[in-house]
DSSP file (Angstrom, degrees, kcal/mol; ACC not computed):
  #  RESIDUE AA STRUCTURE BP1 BP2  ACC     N-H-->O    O-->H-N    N-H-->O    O-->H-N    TCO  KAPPA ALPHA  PHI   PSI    X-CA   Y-CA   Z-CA
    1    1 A X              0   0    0      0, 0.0     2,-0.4     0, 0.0     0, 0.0   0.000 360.0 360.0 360.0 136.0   43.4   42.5   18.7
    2    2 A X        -     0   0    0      2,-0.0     2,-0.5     0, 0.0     0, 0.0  -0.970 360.0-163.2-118.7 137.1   40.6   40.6   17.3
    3    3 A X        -     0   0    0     -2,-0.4     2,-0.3     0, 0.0     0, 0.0  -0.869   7.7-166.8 -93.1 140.7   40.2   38.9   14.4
    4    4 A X        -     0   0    0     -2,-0.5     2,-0.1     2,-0.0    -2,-0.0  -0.878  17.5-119.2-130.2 145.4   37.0   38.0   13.2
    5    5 A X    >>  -     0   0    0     -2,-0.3     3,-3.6     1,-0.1     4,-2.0  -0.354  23.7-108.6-101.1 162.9   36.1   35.5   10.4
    6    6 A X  T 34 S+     0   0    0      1,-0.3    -1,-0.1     2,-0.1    -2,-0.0   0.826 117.5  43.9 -24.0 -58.3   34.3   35.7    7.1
    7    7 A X  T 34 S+     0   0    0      1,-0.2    -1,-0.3     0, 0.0    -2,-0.0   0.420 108.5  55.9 -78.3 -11.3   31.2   33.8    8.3
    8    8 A X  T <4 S+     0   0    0     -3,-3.6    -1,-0.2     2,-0.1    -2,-0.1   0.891  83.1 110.7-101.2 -45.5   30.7   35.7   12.0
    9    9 A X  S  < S-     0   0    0     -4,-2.0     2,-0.4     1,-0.1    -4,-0.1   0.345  79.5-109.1 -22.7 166.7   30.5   39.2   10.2
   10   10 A X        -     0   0    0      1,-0.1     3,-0.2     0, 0.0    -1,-0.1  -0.905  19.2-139.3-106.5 151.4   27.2   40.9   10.4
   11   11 A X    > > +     0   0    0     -2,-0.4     5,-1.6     1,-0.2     3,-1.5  -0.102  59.0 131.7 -89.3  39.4   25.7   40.9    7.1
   12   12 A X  T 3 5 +     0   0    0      1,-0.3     3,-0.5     3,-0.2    -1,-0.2   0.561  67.7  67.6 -41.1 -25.9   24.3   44.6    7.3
   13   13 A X  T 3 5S+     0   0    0      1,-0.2    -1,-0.3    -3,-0.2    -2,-0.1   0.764 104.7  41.6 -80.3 -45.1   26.0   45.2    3.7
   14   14 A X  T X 5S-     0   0    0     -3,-1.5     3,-1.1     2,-0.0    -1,-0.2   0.110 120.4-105.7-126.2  54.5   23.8   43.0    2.3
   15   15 A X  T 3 5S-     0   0    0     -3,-0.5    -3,-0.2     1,-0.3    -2,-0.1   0.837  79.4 -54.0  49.1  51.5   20.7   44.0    4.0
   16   16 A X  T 3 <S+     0   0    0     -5,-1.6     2,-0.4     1,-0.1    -1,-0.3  -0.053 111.9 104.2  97.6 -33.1   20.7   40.7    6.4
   17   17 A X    <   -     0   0    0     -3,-1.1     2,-0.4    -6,-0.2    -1,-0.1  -0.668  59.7-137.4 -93.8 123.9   20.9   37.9    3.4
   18   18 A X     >  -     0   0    0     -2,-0.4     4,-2.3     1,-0.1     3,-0.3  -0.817  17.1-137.0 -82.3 135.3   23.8   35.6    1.9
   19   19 A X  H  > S+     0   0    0     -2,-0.4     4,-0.9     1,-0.3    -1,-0.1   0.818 105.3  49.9 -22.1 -77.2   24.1   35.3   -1.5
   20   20 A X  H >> S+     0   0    0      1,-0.3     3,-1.4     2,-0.2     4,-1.2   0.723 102.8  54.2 -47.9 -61.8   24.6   31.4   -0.8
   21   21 A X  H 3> S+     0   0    0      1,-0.3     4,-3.1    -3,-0.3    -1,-0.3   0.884 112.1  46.4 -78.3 -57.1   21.8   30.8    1.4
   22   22 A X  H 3X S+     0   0    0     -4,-2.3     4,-1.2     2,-0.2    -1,-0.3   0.919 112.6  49.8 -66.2 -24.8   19.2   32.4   -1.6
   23   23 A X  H X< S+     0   0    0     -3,-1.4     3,-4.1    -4,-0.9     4,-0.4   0.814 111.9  49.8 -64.4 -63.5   20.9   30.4   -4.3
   24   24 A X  H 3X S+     0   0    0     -4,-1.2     4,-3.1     1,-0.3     5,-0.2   0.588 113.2  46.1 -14.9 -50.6   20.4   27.2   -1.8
   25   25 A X  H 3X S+     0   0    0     -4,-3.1     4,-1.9     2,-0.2    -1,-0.3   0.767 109.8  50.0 -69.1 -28.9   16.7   28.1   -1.3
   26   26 A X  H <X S+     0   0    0     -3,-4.1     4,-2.3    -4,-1.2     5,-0.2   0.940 115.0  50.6 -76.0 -49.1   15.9   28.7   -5.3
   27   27 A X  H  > S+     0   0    0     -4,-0.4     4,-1.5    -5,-0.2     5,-0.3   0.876 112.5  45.2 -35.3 -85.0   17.8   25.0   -5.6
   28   28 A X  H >X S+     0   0    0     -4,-3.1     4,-2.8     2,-0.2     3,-1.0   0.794 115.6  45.6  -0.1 -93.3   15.4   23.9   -2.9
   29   29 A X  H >X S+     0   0    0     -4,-1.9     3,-3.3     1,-0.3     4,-1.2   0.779 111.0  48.9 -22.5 -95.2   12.6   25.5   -4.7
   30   30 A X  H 3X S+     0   0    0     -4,-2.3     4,-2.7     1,-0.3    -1,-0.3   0.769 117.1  49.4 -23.0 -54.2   13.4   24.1   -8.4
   31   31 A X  H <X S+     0   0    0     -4,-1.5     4,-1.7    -3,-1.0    -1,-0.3   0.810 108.4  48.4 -39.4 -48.7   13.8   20.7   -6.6
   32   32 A X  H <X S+     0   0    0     -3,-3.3     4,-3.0    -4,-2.8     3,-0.2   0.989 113.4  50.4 -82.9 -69.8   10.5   21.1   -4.8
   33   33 A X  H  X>S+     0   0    0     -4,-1.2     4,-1.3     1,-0.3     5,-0.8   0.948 112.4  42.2 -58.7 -68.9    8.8   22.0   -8.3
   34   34 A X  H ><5S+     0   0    0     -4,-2.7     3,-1.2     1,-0.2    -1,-0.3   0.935 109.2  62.5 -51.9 -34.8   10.1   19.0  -10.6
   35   35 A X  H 3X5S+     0   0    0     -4,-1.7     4,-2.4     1,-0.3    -2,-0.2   0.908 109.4  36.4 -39.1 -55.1    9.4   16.7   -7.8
   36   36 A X  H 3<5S+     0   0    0     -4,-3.0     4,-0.4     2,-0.2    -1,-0.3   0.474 113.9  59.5 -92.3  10.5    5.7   17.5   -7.9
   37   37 A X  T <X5S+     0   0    0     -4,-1.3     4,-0.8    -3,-1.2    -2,-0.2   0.288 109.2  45.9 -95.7 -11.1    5.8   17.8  -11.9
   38   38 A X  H  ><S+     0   0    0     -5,-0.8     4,-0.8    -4,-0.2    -2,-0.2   0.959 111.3  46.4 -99.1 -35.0    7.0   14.2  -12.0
   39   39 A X  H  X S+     0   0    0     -4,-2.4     4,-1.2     1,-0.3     3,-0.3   0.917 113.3  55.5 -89.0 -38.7    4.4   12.7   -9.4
   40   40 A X  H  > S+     0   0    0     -4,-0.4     4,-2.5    -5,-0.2     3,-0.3   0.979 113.7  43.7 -48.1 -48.5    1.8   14.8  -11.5
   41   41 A X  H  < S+     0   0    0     -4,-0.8    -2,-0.2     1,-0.2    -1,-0.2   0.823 107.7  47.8 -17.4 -73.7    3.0   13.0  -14.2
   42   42 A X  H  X S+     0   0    0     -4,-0.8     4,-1.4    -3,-0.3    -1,-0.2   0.389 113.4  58.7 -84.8  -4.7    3.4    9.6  -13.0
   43   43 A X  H  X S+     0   0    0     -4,-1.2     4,-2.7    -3,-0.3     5,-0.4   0.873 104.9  47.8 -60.7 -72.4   -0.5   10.2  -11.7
   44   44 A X  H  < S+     0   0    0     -4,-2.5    -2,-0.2    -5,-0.3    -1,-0.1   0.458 107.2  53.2 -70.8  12.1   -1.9   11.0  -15.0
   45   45 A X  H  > S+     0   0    0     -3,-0.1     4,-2.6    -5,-0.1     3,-0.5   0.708 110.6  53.9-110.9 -45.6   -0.2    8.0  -16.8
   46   46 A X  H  X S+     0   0    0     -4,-1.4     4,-0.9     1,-0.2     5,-0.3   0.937 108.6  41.9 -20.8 -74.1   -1.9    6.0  -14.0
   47   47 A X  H  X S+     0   0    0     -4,-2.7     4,-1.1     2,-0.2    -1,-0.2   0.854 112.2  57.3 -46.1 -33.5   -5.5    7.2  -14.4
   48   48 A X  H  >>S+     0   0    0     -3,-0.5     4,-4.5    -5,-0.4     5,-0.5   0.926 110.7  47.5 -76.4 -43.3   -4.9    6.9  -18.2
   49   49 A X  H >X5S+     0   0    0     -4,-2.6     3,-2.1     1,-0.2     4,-1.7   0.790 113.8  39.9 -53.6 -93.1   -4.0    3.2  -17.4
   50   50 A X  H 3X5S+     0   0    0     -4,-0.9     4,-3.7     1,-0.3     5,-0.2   0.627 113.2  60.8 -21.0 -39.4   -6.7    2.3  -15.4
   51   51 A X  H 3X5S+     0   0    0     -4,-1.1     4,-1.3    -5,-0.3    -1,-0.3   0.930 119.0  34.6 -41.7 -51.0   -9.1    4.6  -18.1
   52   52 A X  H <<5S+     0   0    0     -4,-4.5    -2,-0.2    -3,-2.1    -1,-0.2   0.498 113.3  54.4-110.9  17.1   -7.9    2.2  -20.6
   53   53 A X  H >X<S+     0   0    0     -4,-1.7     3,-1.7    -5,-0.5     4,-1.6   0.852 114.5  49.2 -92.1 -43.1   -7.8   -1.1  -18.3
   54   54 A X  H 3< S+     0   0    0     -4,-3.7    -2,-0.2    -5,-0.5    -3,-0.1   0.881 111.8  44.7 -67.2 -33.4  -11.5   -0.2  -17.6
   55   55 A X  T 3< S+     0   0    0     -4,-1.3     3,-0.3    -5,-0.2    -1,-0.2   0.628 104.3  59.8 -72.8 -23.7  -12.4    0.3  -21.0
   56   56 A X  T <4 S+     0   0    0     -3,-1.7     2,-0.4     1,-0.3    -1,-0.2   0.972 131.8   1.4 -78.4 -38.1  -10.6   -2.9  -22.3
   57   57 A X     <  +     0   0    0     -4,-1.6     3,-0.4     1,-0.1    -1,-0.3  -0.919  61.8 177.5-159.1  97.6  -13.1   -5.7  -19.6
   58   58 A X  S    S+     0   0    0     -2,-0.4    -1,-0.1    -3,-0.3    -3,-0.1   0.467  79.7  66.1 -83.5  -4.9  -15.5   -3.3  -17.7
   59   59 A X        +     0   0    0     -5,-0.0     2,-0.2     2,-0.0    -1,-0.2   0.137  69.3 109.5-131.4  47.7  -16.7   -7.0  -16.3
   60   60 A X  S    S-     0   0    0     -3,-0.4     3,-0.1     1,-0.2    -3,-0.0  -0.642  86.3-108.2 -79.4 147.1  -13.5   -7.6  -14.4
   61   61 A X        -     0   0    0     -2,-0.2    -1,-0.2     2,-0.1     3,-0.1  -0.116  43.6 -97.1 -74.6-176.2  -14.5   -7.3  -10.7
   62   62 A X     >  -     0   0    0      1,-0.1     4,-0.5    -3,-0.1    -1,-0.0  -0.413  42.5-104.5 -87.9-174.5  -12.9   -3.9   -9.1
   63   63 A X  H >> S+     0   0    0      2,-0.2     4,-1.6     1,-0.2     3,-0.6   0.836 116.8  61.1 -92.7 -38.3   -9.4   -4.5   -7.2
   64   64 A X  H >4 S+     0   0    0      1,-0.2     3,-1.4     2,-0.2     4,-0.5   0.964 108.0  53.0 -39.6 -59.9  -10.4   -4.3   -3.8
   65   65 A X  H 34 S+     0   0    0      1,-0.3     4,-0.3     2,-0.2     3,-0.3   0.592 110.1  39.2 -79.4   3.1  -12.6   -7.2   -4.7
   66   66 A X  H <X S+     0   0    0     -3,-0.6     4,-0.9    -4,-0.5    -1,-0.3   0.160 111.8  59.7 -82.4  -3.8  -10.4   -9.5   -6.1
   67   67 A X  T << S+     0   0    0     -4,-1.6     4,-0.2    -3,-1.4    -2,-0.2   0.441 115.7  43.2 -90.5  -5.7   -7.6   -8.4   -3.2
   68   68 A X  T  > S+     0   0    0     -4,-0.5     4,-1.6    -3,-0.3    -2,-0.2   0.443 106.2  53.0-113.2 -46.0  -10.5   -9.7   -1.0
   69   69 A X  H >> S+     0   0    0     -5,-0.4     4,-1.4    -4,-0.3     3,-1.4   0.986 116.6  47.4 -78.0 -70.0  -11.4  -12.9   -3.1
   70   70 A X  H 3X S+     0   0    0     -4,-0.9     4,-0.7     1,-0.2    -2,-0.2   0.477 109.4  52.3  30.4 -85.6   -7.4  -13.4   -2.5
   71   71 A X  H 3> S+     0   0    0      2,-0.3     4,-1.0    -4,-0.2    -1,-0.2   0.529 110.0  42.6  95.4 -83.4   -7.7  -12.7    0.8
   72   72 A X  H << S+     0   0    0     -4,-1.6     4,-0.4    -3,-1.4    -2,-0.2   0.473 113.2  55.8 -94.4  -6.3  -10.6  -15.2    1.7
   73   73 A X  H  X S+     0   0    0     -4,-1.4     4,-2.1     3,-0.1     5,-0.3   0.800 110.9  43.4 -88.7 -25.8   -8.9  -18.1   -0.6
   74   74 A X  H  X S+     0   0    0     -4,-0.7     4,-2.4    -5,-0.3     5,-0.2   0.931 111.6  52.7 -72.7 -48.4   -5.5  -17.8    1.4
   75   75 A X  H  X S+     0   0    0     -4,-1.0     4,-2.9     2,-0.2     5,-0.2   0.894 114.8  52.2 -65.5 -39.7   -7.5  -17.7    4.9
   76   76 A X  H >> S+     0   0    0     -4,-0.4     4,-3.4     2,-0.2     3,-1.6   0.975 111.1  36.4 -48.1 -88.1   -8.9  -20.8    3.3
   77   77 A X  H 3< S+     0   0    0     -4,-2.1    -2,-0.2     1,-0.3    -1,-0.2   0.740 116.2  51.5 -41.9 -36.0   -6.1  -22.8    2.4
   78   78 A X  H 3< S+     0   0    0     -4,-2.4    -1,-0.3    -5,-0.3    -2,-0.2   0.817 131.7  16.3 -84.4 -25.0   -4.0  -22.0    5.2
   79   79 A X  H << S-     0   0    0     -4,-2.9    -2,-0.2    -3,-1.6    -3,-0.2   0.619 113.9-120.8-116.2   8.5   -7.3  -23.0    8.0
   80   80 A X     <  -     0   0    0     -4,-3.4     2,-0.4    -5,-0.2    -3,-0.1   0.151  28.4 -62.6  69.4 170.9   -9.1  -24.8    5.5
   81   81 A X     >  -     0   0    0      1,-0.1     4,-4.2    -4,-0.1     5,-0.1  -0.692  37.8-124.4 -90.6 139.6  -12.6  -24.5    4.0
   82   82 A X  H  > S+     0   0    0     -2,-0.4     4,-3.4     2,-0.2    -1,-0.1   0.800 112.5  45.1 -31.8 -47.9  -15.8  -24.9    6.0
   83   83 A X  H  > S+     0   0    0      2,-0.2     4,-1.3     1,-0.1    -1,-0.2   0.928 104.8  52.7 -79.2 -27.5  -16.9  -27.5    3.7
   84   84 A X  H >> S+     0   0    0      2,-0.2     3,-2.0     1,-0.2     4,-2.0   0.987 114.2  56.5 -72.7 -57.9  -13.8  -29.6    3.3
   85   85 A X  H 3X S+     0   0    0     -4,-4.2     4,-1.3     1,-0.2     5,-0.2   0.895 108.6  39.3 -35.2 -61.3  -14.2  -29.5    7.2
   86   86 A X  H 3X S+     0   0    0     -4,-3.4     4,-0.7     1,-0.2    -1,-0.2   0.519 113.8  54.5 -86.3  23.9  -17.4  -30.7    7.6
   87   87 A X  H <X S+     0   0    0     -3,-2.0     4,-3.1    -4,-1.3    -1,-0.2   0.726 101.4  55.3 -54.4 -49.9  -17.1  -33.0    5.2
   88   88 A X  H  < S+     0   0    0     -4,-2.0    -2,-0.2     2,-0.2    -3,-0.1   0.726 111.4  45.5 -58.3 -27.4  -14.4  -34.3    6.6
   89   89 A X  H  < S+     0   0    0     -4,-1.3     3,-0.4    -5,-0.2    -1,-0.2   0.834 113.4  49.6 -99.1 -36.8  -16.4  -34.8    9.9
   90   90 A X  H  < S+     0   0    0     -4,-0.7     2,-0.2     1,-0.3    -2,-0.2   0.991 115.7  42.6 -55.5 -65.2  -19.5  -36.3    8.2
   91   91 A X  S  < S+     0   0    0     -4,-3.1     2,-0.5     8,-0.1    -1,-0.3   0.197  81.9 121.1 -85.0  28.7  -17.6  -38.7    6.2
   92   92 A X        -     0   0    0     -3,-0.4     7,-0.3    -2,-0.2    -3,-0.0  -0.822  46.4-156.1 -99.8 136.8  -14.9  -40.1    8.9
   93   93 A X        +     0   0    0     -2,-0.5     4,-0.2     5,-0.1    -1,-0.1   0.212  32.7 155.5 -78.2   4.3  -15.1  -43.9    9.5
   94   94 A X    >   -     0   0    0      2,-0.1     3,-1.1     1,-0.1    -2,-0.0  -0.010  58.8-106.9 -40.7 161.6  -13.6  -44.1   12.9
   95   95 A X  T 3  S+     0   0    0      1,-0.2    -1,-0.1     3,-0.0    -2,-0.0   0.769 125.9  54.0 -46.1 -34.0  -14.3  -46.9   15.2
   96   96 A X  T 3  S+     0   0    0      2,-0.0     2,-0.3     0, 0.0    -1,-0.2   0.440  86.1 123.1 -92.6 -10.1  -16.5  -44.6   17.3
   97   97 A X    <   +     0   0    0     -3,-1.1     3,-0.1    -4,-0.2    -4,-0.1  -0.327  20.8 163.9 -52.6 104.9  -18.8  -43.5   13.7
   98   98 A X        -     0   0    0     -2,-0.3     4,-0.3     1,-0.2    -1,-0.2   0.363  60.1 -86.4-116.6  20.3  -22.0  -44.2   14.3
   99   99 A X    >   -     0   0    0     -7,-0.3     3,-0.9     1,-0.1    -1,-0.2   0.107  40.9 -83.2  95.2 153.5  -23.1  -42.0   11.3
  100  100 A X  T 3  S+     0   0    0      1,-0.2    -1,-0.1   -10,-0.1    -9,-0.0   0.466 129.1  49.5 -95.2  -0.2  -23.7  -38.5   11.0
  101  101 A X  T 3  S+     0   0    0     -3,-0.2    -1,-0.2     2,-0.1    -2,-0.1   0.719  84.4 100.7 -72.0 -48.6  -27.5  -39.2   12.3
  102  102 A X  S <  S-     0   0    0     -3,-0.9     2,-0.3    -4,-0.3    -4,-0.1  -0.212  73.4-126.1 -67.0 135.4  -26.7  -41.4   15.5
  103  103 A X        -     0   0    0     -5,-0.1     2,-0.6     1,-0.0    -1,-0.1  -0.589  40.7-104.2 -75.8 139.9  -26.9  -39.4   19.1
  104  104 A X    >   -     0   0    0     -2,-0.3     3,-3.5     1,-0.1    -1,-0.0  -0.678  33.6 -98.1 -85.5 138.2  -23.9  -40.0   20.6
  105  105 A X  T 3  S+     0   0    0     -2,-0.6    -1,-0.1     1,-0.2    -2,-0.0   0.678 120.3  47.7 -15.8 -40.3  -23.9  -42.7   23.5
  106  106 A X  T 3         0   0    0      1,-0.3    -1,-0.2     0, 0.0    -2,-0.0   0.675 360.0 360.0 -81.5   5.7  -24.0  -40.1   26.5
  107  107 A X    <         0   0    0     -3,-3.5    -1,-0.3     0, 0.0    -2,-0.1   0.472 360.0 360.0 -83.6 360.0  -26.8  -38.3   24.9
């Protein structure tokens, strides 16, 4: 004798589909649909900032270039500035200074 359980039957009665399985999928669905009503959302309260960030000091630089001015002050401080080098190289006293003019001896 075999018995056979709820879940192996064929569902031929109800023309191939569980009940469960279609609620699951309208959940799904309803999920899917607030998900992309809230990121439309939080999108259009964005744009409206920035609309009214633009509006308040249109002659603030854009962000890329001030993430760029950033950027090239960090690269700075951390290997120093071009100028504070050669300054630094101009102005050193060392025994061996013969001024930023002077050939050096082997020359």
């Amino acid at each position: 004798m075999v018995i056979e359980q709820q879940a192996y039957r064929n569902m031929t009665g109800m023309d191939g589909k569980d009940r469960r399985v279609s609620d699951v999928i309208d959940l799904q669905q309803a999920l899917v649909a607030d998900h992309i009503e809230g990121l439309e959302r939080e999108g259009a309260a964005l744009r409206a900032e920035r609309v009214r960030d633009r509006d308040k000091a249109p002659d603030l630089p854009g962000v890329r270039v001030r993430l760029g001015q950033w950027l090239v002050g960090v690269g700075q401080s951390l290997a120093g500035s071009a100028t504070a080098t050669s300054r630094s190289l101009v102005s050193d006293q060392g025994p061996c200074d013969d001024g930023p003019d002077a050939l050096s001896p082997a020359a």
